[in-house]
C-alpha positions as CSV (number, residue, x, y, z in Angstrom):
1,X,-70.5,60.7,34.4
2,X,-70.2,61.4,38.1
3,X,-67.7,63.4,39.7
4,X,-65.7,60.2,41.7
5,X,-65.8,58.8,38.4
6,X,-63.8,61.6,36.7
7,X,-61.6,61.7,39.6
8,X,-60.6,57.9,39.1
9,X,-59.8,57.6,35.5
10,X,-58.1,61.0,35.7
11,X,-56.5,60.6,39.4
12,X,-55.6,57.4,39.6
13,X,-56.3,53.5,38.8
14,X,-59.9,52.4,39.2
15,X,-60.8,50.9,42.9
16,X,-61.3,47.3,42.5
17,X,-64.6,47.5,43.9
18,X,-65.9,49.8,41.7
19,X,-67.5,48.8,38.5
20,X,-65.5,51.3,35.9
21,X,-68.4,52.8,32.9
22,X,-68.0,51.6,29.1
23,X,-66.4,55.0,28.3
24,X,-63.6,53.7,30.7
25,X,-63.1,50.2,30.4
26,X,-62.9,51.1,26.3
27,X,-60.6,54.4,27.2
28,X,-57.8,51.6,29.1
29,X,-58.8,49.1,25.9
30,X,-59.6,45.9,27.8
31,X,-63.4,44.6,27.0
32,X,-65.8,43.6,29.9
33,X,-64.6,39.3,29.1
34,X,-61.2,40.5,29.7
35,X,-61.9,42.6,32.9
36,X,-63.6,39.8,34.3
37,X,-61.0,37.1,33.8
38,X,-58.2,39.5,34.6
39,X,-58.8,42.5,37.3
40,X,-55.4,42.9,37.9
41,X,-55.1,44.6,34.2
42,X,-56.9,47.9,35.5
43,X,-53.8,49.0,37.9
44,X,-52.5,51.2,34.8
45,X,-53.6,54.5,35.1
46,X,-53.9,57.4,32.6
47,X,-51.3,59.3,35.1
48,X,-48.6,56.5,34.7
49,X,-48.5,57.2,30.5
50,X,-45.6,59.1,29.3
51,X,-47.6,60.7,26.6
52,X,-50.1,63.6,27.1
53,X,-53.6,61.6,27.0
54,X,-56.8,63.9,26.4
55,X,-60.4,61.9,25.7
56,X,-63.3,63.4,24.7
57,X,-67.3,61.6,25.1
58,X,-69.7,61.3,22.8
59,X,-71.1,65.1,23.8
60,X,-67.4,66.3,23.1
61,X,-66.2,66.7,26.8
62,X,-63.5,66.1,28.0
63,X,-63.7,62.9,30.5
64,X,-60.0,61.9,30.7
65,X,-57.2,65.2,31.4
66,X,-53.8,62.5,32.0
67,X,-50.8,64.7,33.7
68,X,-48.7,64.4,30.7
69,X,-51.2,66.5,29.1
70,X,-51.3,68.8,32.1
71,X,-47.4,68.6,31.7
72,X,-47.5,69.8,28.0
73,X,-49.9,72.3,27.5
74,X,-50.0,74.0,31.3
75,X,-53.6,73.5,31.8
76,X,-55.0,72.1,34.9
77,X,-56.8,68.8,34.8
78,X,-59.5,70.4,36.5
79,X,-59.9,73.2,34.3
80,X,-60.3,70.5,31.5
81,X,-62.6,68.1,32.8
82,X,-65.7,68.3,31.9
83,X,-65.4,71.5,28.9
84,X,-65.6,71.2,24.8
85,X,-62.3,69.3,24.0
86,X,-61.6,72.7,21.6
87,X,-61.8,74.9,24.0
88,X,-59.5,73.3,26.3
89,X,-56.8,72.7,23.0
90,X,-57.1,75.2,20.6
91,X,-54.9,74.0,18.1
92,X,-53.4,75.5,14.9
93,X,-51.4,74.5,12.0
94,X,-48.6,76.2,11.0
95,X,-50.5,78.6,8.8
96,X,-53.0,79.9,11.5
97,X,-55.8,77.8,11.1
98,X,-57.9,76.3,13.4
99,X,-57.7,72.2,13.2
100,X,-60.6,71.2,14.8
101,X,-62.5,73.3,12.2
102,X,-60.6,71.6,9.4
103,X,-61.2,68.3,10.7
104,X,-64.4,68.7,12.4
105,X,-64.1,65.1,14.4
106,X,-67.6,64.8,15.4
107,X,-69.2,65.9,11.8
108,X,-66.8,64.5,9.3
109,X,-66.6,61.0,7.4
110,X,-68.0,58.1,9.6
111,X,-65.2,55.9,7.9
112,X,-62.2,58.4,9.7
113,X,-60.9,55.8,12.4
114,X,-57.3,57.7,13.2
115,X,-55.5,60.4,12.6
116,X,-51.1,59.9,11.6
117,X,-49.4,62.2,13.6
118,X,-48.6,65.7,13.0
119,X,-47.1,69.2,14.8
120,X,-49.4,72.0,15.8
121,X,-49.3,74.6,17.9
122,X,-51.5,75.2,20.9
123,X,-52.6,78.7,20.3
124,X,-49.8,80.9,20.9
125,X,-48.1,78.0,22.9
126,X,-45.7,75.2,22.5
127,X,-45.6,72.9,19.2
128,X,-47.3,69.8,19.8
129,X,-46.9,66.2,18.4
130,X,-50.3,65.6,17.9
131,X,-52.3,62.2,16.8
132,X,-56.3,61.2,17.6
133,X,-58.0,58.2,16.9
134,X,-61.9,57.9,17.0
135,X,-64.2,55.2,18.9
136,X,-67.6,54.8,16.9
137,X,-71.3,53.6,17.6
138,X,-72.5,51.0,15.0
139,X,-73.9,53.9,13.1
140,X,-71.0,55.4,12.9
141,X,-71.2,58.2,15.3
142,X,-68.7,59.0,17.8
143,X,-68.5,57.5,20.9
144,X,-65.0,58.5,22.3
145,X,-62.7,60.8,20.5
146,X,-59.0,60.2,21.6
147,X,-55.6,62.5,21.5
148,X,-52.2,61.5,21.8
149,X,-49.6,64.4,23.1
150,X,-46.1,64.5,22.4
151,X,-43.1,67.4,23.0
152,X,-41.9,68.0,19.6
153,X,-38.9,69.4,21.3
154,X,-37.3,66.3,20.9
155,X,-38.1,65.5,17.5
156,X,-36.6,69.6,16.8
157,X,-33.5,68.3,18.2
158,X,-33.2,65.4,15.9
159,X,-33.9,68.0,13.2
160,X,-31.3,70.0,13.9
161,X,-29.1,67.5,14.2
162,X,-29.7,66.6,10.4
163,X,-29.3,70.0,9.6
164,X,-25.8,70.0,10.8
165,X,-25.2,67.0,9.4
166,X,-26.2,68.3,5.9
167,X,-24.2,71.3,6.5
168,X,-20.8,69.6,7.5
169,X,-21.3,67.1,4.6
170,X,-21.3,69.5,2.2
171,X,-18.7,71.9,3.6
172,X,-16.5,68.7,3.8
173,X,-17.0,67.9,0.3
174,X,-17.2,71.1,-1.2
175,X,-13.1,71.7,-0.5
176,X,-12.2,68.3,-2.6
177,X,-14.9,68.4,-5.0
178,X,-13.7,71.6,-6.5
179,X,-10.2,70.1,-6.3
180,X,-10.6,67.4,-8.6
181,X,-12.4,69.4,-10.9
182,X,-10.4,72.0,-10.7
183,X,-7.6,69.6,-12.0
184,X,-8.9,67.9,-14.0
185,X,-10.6,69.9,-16.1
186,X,-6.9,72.0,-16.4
187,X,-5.2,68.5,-17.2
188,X,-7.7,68.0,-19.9
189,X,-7.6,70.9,-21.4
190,X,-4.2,71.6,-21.3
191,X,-2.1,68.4,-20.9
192,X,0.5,68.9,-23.1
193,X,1.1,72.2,-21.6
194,X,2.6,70.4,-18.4
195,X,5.9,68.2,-17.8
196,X,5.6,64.9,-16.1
197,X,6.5,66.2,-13.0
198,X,3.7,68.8,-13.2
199,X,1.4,66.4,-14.2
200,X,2.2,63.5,-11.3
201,X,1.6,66.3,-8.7
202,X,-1.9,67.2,-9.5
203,X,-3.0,63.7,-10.2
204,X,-1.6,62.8,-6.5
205,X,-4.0,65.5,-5.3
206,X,-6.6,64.3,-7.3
207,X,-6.0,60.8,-5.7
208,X,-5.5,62.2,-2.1
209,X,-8.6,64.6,-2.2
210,X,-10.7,61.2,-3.8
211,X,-9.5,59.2,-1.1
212,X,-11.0,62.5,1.0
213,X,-14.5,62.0,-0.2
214,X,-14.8,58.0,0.2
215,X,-13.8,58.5,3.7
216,X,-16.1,61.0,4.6
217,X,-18.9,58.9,2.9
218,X,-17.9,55.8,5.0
219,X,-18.0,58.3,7.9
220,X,-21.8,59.0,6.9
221,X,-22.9,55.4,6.3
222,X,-21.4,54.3,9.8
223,X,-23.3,57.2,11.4
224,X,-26.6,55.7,9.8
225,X,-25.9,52.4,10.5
226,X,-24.9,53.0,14.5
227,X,-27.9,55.4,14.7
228,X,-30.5,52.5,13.3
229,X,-28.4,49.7,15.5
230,X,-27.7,48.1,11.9
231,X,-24.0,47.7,12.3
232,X,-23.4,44.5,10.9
233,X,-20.6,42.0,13.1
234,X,-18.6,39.9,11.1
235,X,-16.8,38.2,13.8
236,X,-13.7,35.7,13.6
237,X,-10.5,35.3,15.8
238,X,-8.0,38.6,15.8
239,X,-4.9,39.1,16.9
240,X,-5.5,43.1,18.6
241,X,-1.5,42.8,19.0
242,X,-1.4,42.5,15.6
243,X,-3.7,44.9,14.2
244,X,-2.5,47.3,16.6
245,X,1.2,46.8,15.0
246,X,-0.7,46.8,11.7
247,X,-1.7,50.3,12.0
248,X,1.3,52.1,13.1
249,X,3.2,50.3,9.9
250,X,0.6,52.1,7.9
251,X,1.2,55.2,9.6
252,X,4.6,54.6,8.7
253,X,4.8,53.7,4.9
254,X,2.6,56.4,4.6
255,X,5.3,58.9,5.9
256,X,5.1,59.5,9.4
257,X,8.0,59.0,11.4
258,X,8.9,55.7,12.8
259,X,9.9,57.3,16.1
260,X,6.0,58.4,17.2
261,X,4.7,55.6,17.6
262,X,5.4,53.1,20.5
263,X,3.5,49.6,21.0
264,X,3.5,48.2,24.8
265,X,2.0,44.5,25.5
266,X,1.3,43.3,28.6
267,X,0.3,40.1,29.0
268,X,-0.9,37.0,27.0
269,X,-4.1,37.8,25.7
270,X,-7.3,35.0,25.4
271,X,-9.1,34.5,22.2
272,X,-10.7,37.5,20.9
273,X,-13.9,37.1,18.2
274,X,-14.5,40.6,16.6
275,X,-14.4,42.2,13.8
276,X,-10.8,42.9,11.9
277,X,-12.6,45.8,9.9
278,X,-13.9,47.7,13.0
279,X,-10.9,46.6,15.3
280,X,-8.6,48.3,12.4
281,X,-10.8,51.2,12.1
282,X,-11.0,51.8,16.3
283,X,-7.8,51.7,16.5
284,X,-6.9,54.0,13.2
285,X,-9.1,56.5,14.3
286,X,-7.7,56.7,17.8
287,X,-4.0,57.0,16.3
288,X,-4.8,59.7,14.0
289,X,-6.9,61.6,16.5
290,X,-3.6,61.3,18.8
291,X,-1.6,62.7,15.8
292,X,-3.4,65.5,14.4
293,X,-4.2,66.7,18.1
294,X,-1.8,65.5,20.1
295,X,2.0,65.8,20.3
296,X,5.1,63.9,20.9
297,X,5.1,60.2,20.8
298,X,1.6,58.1,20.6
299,X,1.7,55.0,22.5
300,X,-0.8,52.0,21.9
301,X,-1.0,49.9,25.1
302,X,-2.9,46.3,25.1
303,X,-3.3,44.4,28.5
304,X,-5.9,41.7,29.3
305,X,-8.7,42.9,31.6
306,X,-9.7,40.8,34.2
307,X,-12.8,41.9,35.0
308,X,-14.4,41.2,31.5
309,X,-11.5,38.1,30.6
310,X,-11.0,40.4,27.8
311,X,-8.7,43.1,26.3
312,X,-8.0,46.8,27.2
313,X,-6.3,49.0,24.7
314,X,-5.3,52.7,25.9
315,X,-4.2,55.3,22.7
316,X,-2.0,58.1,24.5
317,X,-0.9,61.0,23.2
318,X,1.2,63.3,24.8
319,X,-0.3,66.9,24.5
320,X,-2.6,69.2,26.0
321,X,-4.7,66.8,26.7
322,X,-8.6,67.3,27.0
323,X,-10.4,69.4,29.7
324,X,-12.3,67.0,32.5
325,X,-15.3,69.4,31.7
326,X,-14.8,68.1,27.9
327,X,-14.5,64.8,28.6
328,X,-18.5,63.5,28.6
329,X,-18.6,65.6,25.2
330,X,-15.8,64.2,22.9
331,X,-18.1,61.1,21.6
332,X,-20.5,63.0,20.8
333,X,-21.1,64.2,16.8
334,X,-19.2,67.5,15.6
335,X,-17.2,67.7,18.5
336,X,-14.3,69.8,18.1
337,X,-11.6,71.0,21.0
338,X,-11.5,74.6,21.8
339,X,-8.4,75.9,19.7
340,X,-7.9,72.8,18.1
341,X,-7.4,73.1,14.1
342,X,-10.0,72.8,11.8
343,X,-10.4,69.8,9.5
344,X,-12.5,66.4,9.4
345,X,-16.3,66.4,10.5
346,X,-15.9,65.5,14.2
347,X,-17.5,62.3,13.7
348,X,-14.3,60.0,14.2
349,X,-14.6,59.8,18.5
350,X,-18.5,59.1,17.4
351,X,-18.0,56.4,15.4
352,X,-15.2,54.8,17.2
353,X,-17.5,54.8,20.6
354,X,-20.6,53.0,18.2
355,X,-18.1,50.8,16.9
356,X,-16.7,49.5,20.5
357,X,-20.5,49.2,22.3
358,X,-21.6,46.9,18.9
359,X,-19.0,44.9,20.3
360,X,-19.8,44.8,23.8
361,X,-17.1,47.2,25.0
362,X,-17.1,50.5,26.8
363,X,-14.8,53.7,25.8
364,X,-13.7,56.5,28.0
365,X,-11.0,59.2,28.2
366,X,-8.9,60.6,30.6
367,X,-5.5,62.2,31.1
368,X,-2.6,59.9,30.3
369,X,0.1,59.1,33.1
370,X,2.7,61.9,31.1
371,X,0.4,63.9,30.1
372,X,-2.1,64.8,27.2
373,X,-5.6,62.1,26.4
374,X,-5.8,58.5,26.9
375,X,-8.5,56.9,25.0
376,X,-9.0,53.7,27.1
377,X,-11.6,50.8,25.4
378,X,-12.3,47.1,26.6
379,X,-13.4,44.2,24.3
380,X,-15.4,41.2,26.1
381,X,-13.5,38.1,25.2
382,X,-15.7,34.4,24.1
383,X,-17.0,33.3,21.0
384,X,-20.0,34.1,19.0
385,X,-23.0,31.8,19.4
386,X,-22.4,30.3,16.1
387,X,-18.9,29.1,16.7
């Protein structure tokens, strides 16, 4: 391969008066029919990939050195070009050994046509996300080995995130779990030590810290669902007024005082098509957060919003409120408020922001008007395409 041909699949998109080699036209994946019908195809270069792109020619050098690759590993394209693909990636698995040696792409089974991907390490280097495919002679030799480059930083992060999933699951459950045993097993084996009275009491806590553990697991199976975009809509016509006065009732019967909770409507609103489970469960979420972190009264406003011919419903609290600093953090998962109490998994402000986006709407936070958080989230208005 000349030199100006390096420099044009590495540097750049191929000069349309330049005939590119095999090795090339093969490398962008466009036969020699297709180039001719459609030139225009051979303005996407190497360079323009988002993923580190390293290919090696039939003699193992390397002909094509992308700057994603460059990016990745820190090596120069022009200290690549041209040298044993090996040499320029040295790459390990986790226990020490050399990969190339393991797989031997140039003297292994003629059938190999890819390789899934996997990390390694580049020497002493970063961890790398690395897959390679092969492109063969009729005989089966190799004509073009080709390797794909990813960070695995990001793939780490996702890991971690797990982690601390796992570890806030079972921290969550561990605290009711070994409640209702706990009582149960002492109920069982010594009921008819205990009065009615007694009885009632630790079959309440059962009940409460049950209740505990079905929530958490709903938690956990909208956090799947709004992570694989799987939340399922079942619209229909709701009354927001009304679930919003459903709510604090519960609140209510369930022994919070009447006197914290204030409902202002403003305005007629148009027909809404959502979803009463979500809408109930936005809403829910908001009014406990304002009650277990808040203070004084919580205040549920619902106006129509002109700009979307929709709703707007603010939650307002009226406490410390929450930092401007903290504010692009509170939707996020595990988030918890400096010198805030412990309890829950910090996924309710995560779910409630999944929950308003699957309907079209957009959630924010500020400082109320008196003081302490307003959560402030707008639902489009219209019907869905089946209606």
């Amino acid at each position: 391969m000349e030199p100006g041909e390096v420099a044009a699949v590495v540097g750049g998109p191929v000069p349309r008066d330049v005939e590119p080699s095999a090795g090339q036209t093969a490398q962008r994946g466009v036969s020699s029919e297709q180039r001719e019908v459609s030139p225009e195809r051979w303005d996407v270069a190497p360079d323009s990939l988002p993923d580190g792109l390293v290919v090696a020619d039939a003699d193992r050098r390397v002909v094509v050195f992308n700057r994603a690759a460059a990016r990745l590993t820190g090596i120069a394209p022009a200290a690549a070009l041209g040298r044993d693909f090996a040499d320029v990636l040295p790459l390990r698995d986790a226990d020490g050994r050399d990969w190339w040696k393991c797989l031997d792409p140039y003297g292994g089974l003629a059938t190999r046509t890819r390789h899934p991907e996997r990390p390694l390490y580049l020497g002493d280097g970063p961890e790398l996300l690395v897959t390679a495919s092969y492109d063969r002679e009729a005989d089966g030799t190799v004509r073009r080995f080709t390797i794909a480059l990813r960070d695995a930083a990001e793939r780490a992060r996702h890991e971690r995130g797990r982690a601390d999933l796992v570890s806030t699951v079972a921290h969550e459950l561990r605290s009711p779990l070994t409640s209702v045993k706990g009582f149960t097993a002492t109920l069982l084996a010594k009921w008819h030590r205990f009065n009615d009275d007694q009885k009632r009491v630790m079959l309440e806590t059962v009940n409460s810290d049950a209740d505990r553990v079905t929530r958490l697991i709903t938690e956990l199976l909208d956090v799947s669902r709004i992570e694989a975009g799987r939340l399922e809509m079942r619209r229909q016509v709701v009354d927001v007024v009304e679930e919003a006065r459903k709510i604090i009732a519960g609140r209510v019967a369930a022994g919070d005082p009447a006197n914290r909770f204030e409902l202002q409507v403003r305005g007629e609103l148009p027909e809404m098509w959502l979803d009463p489970d979500k809408i109930d469960q936005i809403i829910g979420n908001l009014v406990e957060n304002g009650l277990r972190h808040g203070a004084g009264t919580v205040t549920i406003v619902v106006e129509p919003d002109a700009s979307t011919r929709g709703a707007v419903v603010a939650v307002r609290d009226e406490g410390e409120g929450i930092p401007p600093e903290a504010a692009q953090r509170v939707f996020r998962q595990f988030w918890r408020g400096h010198g805030q109490p412990r309890g829950g998994t910090g996924l309710g402000l995560y779910i409630v922001k999944g929950l308003v986006e699957a309907h079209g709407g957009t959630i924010s936070v500020r400082r109320a008007p008196g003081g302490g958080a307003e959560f402030r989230f707008s639902l489009p208005a219209g019907a869905p395409d089946f209606a």
